[in-house]
N, C-alpha and C positions, 0 to 999 in steps of 0.2 A: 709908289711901286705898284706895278699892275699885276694883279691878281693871278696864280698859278692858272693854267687852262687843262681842263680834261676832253680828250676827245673821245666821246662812248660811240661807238656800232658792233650792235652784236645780234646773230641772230636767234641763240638762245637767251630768254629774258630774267630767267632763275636771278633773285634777290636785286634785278636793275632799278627798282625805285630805294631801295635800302640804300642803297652804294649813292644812287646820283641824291638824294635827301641827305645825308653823310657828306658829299663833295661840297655840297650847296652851305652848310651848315657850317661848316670848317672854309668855309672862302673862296671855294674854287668855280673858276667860271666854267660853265659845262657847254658844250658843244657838240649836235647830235645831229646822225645823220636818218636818213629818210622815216621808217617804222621805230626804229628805235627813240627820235628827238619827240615825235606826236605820242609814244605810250610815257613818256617822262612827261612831256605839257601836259597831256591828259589827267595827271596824278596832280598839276596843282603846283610843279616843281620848273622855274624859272631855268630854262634850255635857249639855245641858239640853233640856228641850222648849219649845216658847216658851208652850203652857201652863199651865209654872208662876208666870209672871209674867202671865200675862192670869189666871189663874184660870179660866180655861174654856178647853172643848175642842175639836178639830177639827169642824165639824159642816156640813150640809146635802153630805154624800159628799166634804167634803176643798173644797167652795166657800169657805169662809169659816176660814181659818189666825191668818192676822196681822192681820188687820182690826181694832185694837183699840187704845184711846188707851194702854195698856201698852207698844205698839212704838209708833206712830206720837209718840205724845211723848216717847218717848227718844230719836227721832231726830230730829223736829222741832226739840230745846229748843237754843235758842243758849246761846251762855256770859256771858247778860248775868242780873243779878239780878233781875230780876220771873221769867223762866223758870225759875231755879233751885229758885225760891224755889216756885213752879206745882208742880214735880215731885216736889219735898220734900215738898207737903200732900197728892199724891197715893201718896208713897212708890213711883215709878215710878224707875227708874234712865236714865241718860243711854245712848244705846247708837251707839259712835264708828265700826264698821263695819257696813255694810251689804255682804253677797256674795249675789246673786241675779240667776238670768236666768230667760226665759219659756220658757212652752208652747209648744211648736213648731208653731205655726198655718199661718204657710207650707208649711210640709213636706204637713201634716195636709191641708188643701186641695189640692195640688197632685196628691193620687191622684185622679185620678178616679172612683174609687168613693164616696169623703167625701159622706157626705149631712147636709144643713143640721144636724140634731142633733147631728152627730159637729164639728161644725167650733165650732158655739156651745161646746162642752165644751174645748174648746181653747182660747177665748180669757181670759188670763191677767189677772185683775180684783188679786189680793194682790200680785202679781210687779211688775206694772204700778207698783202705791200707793206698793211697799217703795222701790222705785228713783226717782223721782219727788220723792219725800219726801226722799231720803237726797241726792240730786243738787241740790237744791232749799236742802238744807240743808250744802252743798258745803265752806263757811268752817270747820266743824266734824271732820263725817262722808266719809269713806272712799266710794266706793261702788263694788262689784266685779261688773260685769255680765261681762266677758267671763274665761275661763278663761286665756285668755294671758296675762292681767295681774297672772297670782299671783305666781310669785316675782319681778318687779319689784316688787312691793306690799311681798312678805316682808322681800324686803332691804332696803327704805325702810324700814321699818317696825325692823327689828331695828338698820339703821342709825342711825335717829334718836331711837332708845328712846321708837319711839311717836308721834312726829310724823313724816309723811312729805313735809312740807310743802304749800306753799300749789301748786307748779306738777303735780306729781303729781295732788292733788286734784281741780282743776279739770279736768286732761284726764281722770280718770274718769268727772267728773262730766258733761262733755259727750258722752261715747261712751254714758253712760246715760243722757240727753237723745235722741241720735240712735237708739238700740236701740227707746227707747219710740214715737220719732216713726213709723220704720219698722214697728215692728209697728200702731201705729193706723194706720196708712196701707194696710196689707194687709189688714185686718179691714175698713175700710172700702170697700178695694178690692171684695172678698169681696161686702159687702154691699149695693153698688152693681151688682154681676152678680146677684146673689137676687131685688133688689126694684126695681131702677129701669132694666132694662136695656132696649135697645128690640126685641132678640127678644122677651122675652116676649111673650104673649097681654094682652089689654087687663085681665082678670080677675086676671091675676096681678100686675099693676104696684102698687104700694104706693109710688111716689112717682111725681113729675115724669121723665122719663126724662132721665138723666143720662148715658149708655154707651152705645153704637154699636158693637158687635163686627164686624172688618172678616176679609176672605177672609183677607189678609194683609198684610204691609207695603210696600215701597217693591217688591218681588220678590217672586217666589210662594215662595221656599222660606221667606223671614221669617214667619214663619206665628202668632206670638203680635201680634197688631195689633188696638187698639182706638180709639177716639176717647171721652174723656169731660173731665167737668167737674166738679171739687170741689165747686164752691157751686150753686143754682139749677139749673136744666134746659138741657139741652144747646140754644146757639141758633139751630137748624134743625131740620127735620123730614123724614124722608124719605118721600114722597108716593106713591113709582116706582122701583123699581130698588136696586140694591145700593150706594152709592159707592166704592169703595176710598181707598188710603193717599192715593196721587198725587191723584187726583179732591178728595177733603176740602184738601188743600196748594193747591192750584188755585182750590176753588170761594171756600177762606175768602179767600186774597188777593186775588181779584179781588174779591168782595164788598167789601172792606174797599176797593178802588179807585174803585170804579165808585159807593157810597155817598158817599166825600171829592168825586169830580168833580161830584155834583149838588148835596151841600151847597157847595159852593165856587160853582159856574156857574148853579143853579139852571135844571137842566138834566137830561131826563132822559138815563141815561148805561150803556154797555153795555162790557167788555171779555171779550176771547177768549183764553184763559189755554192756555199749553202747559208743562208741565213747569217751573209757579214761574215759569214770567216771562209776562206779556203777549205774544202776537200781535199785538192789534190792541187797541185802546181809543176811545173816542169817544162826545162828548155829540150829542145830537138834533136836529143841525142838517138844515132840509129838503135832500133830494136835487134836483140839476137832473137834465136827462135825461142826461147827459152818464154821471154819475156810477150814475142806475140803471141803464144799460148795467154800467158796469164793473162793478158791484158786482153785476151780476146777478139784478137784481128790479125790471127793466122789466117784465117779464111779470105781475108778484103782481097776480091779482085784486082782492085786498084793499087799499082805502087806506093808504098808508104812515103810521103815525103816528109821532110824534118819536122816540120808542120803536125801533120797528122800522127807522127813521132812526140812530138807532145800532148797532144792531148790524149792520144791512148795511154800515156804514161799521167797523167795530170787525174784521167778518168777513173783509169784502171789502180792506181795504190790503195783508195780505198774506198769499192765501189757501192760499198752500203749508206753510206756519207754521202756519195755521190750522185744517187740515185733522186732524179730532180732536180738537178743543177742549173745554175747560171757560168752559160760559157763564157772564157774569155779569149780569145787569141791575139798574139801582137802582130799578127801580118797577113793579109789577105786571105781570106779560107776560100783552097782546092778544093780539088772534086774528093782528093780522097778521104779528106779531114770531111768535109759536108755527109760522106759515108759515113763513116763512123760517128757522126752526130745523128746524122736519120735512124740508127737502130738503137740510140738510146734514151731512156726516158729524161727527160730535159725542159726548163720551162724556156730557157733560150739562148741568143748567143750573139753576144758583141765581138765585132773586129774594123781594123781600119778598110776593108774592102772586101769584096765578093767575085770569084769569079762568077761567068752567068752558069756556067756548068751547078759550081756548088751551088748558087742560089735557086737555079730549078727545082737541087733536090731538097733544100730547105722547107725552101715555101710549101711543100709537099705536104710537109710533117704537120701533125695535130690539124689535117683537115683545112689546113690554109690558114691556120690562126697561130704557127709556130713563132713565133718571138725571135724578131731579127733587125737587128741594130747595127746601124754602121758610123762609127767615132772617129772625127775628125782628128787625124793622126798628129795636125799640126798643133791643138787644144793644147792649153796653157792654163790651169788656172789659175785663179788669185793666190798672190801670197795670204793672203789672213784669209781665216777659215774661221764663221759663227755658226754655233746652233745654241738650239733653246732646248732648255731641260725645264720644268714645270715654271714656265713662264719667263724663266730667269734667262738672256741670253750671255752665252761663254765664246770667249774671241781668242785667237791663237794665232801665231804663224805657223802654215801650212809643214808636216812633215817634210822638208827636202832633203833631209839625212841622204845621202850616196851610198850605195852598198855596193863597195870597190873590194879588189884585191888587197890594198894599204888598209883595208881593218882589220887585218889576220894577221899582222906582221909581229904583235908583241904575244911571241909565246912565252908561258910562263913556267912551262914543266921541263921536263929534262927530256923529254925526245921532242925533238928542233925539227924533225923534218916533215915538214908536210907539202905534199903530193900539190900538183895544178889540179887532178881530178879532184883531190880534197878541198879545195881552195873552189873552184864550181863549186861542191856540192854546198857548202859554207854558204856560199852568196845564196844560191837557192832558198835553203833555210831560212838563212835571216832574213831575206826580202819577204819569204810568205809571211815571216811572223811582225813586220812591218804592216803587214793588211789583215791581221790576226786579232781577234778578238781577246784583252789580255785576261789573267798571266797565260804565259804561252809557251811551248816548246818545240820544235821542230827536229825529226830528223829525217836525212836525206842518202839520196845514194844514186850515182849513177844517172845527175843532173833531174833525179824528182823527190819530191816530197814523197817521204815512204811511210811516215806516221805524225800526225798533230796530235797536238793537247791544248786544247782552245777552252778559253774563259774559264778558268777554274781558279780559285780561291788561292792555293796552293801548290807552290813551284813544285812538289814532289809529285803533286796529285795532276801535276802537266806531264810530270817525265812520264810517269808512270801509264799514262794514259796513252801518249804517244809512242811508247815504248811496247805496247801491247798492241796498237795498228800494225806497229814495224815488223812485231812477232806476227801477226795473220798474216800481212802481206809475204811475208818469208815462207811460210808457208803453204802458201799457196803455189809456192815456187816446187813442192817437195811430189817427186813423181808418183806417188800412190794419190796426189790432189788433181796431179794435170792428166792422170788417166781413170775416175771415176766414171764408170758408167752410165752416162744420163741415157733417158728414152729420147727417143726422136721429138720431138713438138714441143718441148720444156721450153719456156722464153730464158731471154738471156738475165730478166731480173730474177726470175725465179733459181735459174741457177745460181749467180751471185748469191743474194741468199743462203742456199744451200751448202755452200762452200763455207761461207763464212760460221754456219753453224759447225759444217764438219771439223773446221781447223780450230772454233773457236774452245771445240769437246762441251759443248755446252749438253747434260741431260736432256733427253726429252723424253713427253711422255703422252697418253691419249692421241689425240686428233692431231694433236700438234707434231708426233709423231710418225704417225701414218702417212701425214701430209708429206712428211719428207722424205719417207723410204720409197714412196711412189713414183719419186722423179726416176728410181733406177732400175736398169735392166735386174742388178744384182744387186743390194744390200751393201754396201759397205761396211770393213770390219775399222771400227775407230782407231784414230792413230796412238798408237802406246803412249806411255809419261817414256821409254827407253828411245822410240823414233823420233819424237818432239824434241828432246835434250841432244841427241845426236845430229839432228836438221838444225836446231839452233848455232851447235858451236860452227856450222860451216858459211855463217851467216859474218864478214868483217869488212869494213874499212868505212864504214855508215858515219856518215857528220852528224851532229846533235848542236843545234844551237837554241838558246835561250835569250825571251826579251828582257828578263834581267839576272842579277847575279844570282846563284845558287848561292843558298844562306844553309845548309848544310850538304855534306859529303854524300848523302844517302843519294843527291840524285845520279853523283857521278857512278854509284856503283851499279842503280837502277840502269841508269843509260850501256854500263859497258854489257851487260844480261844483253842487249838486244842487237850488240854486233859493233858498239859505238867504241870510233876509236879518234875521232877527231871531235873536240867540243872547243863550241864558241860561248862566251857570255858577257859581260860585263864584270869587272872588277867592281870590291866594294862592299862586300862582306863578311863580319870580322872572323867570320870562317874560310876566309880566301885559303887561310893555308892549308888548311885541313885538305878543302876540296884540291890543290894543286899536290899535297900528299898523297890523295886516292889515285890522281888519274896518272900519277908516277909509279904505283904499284902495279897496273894495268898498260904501262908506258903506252900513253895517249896521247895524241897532242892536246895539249892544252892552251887555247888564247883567251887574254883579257880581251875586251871589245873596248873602248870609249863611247858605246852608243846603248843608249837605254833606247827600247822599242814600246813601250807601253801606246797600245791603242783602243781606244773605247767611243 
């Protein structure tokens, strides 16, 4: 019987005379190709070249070693007879180990001196085949990519006189599965910064631009940060400006928001993104006057269109939150939405198009480095969705949940009747808190998000939180708000600000003080605990939904304090009834949802 054969090429050499003294010693014929078979003869240890079984030689500078149905069908051949019988007419021998690792291509690129010839020369085409083949053909062959695996190998191996079994095998055979994935994955990495990256020059692009090289990441010292796309072209364009980490986190979720709210309402639809959650969200419902006061584009020369109708409402609910934003729009931004963008403070703004009007006044803003993205409206993306959390990567199918009118259907309290206007405000809700950082609560009114309660520990400590936005925002609604006397020159943040302190009755005192009585012709006298409670109760019909079930009654009672008279949530807590008792005393609608929105 002819002796097992191992074929070694490797170009890290870590413990290779251990291993081939091991092979040697235990019986096995060794065969070694070019650097790797002279440091094993070198050592005194009895090698072949590989070849003298290909019958030809190393050629085109050491490209082309093993490439050749000599190796590849002795490792390929299974142990069934039509193969045997193959190898026999070709007088090719069976070859049971494969030990081989690659070109160090990482390393090689990561100098920055590496220039594109040096990096091609590096990438590993026989190293690649030997491992693939061998791991491919796993139920047979051995395969030894990594140096650490040798003397477990050996002593399998001398243990088993030559079988190392079947669980041994397999984990070889997948650690040279994942060796090969990684290296194609850095080569293409590589190859994706040469040819398709979106610095380059327009001459130098040789594909669809796939990579976005970014300052840096989440912090400025994380400084290795890109944004790119395996398949097809990245789907946005950068028109204006630089985006960073945060900004791409921001502009993609709200994209993906404000696109579900028009296909669902058939509506067009705007959200103000701050650090991965929504500020504010909202479809293009017309403005009363009431409303362009507050929201601060009474004044816009320009006709409001639906458009510009949501993002004053998206902007304006809760403009302290908002202050900073990542825009998002689902449909084209006009001249008069691109207004009400240029006067406020904002790091940028994604939409499926531009007209050149708004884009004039864009590009304007922040000195010509305003943040201006345009997403391809057709963009699909993958169903499975990875990332990596401290090194561990997590795999999921993509949120596609629907947020239709059929999730509102199973009311669970005793008043049945809810409104189409409640049924909008509902879907509003739930889709913001679908891109909301959890636990989460949303309520709405009048097609916008009018208060969140984002990332917090506790479902009360959501109600309650967004329950107190809804109370400012209302507020701010109350005519001693919308006729305070500011001086002439005040910006429009500092107003904000200022409002929000007057509505919020927050003390003040010293500098912090002065600074704010200064904004006015006259002083203002604070609004009483009698004007507050009186402005509150004219405050109703506001939706309140939830990304998961209320586990006690407290938040339903929290919620109706702020005008709620429609709540969505999921069923499922074993105080469902409690909570559908409360919002029966309050006669609320009440709907169980079937959809848990947990996002993180």
């Amino acid at each position: 019987m002819s002796p097992p054969i191992a074929l070694l090429s490797v170009y890290d050499k870590s413990n290779l005379l251990d291993l081939a003294a091991g092979l040697q010693k235990a019986g096995v014929r060794l065969l070694g190709s070019g650097g790797t078979a002279k440091k094993i003869r070198d050592a005194g240890i009895i090698i072949e070249d590989v070849s003298d079984i290909t019958k030809a030689p190393e050629m085109l500078g050491g490209r082309v070693k093993t490439l050749h149905p000599a190796v590849h069908g002795g490792i390929l051949a299974r142990s069934i007879p039509s193969d045997e019988a193959d190898l026999a007419a070709q007088s090719i021998s069976p070859i049971s180990i494969v030990v081989c690792n690659l070109y160090p291509f990482s390393s090689t690129i990561a100098n920055p001196s590496c220039t594109l010839p040096q990096a091609i020369e590096e990438i590993d085409i026989g190293g690649v085949t030997l491992l693939r083949a061998a791991a491919k053909n796993h139920a047979r062959v051995s395969v030894l990519s990594d140096p650490a695996d040798y003397e477990e190998f050996l002593q399998a191996w001398t243990g088993g006189s030559g079988d190392v079994g079947e669980k041994l095998r397999n984990k070889l055979a997948l650690k040279a599965f994942e060796m090969t994935a990684q290296y194609d994955e850095a080569i293409s990495g590589y190859f994706r910064e040469q040819y398709a990256s979106a610095h380059l020059p327009a001459d130098a692009l040789s594909a669809p631009v796939q990579r976005l090289p970014l300052r840096y990441g989440a912090n400025p010292h994380q400084k290795q940060a890109q944004a790119f796309v395996k398949e097809g072209a990245l789907p946005f364009k950068v028109l204006c400006g630089s985006p960073g980490y945060i900004n791409l986190l921001d502009a993609l979720n709200s994209y993906a928001l404000v696109a579900e709210l028009q296909e669902s309402l058939n509506l067009p639809a705007a959200a103000s993104f701050k650090h991965v959650s929504p500020a504010g969200a909202a479809v293009g419902l017309e403005l009363n006057e009431t409303e362009r006061q507050v929201y601060g584009v009474d004044d816009l020369k320009e006709p409001l269109t639906p458009l510009a109708s949501a993002y004053a409402r998206a902007r304006g609910a809760d403009r302290m939150s908002s202050f900073g934003d990542f825009i998002a729009l689902s449909a084209p931004c006009d001249l008069a939405t691109a207004k009400i963008i240029s006067r406020e403070v904002s790091d940028g703004v994604i939409a499926p198009g531009y007209s050149q009007e708004a884009l004039d006044v864009l590009s304007k803003k922040k000195a010509g480095k305003y943040c201006i993205l345009q997403m391809d409206p057709s963009y699909v993306p993958s169903a499975i969705e990875t990332r990596q959390v401290y090194g561990v990567s997590l795999q999921q199918n993509r949120n596609d949940a629907k947020i239709q009118p059929s999730l509102f259907e199973n009311i669970v309290g005793q008043n049945k009747t809810l409104s189409s206007e409640a049924v909008t405000d509902l879907i509003v809700a739930t889709l913001a808190l679908k891109y909301t950082q959890s636990n989460s609560v949303a309520y709405a009114l009048r097609g916008s998000i009018v208060g969140l309660g984002a990332g917090q520990q506790s479902r009360i400590h959501c109600t309650r939180l967004a329950g107190a936005k809804a109370d400012n925002w209302w507020l701010r609604h109350h005519p001693r708000v919308l006729a305070l006397p500011f001086k002439k020159g005040v910006k429009r943040a500092e107003k904000a600000n200022a409002i929000d302190l007057f509505v919020s009755g927050e003390e003040l005192d010293g500098g912090e003080k002065e600074q704010w009585e200064s904004m006015f012709e006259k002083i203002p006298e604070p609004l009483s605990q009698k004007e507050r409670k009186e402005w509150a109760t004219k405050l109703e019909g506001v939706s309140c939904s939830s990304d998961a079930f209320f586990p006690f009654p407290d938040n339903v009672h929290r919620a109706r304090k702020s005008g709620v008279r429609y709540l969505a949530a999921p069923g499922g807590s074993v105080m469902d009834a409690e909570c559908i008792k409360a919002a029966d005393e309050y006669q609320m609608v009440f709907v169980h949802t079937p959809l848990r929105l947990f996002h993180h």
